[in-house]
ROVEXRO-261022 format. One record per residue (C-alpha): residue number from 1; residue in one letter; y, z, x negated. Coordinates in pm, 1 decimal. Each point is the difference from the previous one (the first is absolute). Example, Ala and Ser with C-alpha at 12.3 -4.5 7.8 and 13.67 -1.06 7.14 Angstrom:
% ROVEXRO-261022
[pt 1,'A',[-450.0,780.0,-1230.0]]
[pt 2,'S',[344.0,-66.0,-137.0]]
% end
This chain:
% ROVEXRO-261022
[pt 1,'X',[7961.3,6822.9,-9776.3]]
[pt 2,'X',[96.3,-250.3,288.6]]
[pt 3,'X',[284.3,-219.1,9.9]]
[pt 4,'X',[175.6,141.2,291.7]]
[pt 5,'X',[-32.2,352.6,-174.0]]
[pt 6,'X',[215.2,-122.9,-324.9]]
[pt 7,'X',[282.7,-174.2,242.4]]
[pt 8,'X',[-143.2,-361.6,-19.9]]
[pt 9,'X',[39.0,-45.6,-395.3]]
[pt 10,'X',[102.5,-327.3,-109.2]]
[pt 11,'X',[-18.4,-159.6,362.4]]
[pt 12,'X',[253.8,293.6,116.5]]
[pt 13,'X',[261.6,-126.6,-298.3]]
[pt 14,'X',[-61.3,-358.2,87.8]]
[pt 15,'X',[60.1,114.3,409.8]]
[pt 16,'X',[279.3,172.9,-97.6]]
[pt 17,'X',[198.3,-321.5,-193.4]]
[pt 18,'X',[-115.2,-243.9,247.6]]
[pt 19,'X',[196.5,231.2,236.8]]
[pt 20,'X',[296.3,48.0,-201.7]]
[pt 21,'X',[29.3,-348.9,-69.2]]
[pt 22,'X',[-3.7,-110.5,363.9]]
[pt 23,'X',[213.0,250.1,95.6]]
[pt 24,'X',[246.8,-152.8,-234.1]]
[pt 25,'X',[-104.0,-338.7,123.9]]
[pt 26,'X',[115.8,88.5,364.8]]
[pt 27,'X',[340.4,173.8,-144.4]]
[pt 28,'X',[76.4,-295.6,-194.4]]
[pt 29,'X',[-47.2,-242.3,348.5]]
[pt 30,'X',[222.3,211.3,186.0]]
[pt 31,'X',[228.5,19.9,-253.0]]
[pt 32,'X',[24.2,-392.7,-23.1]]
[pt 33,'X',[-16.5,1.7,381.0]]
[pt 34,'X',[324.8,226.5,26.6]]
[pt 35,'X',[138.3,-184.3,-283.4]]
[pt 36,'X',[-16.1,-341.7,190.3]]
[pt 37,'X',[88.9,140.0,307.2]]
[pt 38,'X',[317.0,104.8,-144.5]]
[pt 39,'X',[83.6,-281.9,-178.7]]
[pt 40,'X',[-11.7,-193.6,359.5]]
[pt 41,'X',[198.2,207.2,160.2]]
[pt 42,'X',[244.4,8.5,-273.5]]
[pt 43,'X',[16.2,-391.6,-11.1]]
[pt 44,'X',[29.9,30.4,386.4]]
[pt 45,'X',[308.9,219.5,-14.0]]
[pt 46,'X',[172.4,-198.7,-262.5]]
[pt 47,'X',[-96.0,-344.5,182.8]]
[pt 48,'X',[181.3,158.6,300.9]]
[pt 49,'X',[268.4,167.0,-167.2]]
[pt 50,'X',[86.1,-314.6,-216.6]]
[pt 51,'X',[8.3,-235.0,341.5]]
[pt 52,'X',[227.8,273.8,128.5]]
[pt 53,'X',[233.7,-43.8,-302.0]]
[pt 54,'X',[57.1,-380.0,20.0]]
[pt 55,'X',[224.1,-160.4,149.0]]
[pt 56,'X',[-99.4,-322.9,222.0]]
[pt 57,'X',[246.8,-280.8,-103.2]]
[pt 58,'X',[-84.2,-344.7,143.0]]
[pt 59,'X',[-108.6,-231.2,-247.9]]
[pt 60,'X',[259.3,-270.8,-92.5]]
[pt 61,'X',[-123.1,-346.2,175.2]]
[pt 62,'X',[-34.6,-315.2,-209.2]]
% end
């Protein structure tokens, strides 16, 4: 009996986690990408909305 006859054996199992595991490796960087991306955008909308809300008074001279 071959290997490629009984689906690869041990090497097939060790295949398949080294697949599952970067798989989850490449969902976890896009999920941190997304994340971060969010967060900026978030910061950028309250930078803007927060400058939008003040009020400009002139500072008092000395």
């Amino acid at each position: 009996m071959s290997r490629e006859s009984d689906g690869g054996g041990v090497f097939g199992v060790i295949e398949a986690l080294l697949a599952i595991i970067g798989a989850l490796t490449v969902m976890g960087v896009v999920a941190v990408a997304a994340s971060v991306l969010a967060w900026e955008m978030e910061l950028r909308k309250s930078e803007q909305d927060g400058s939008l809300a003040e009020p400009t008074t002139p500072q008092p001279s000395a």
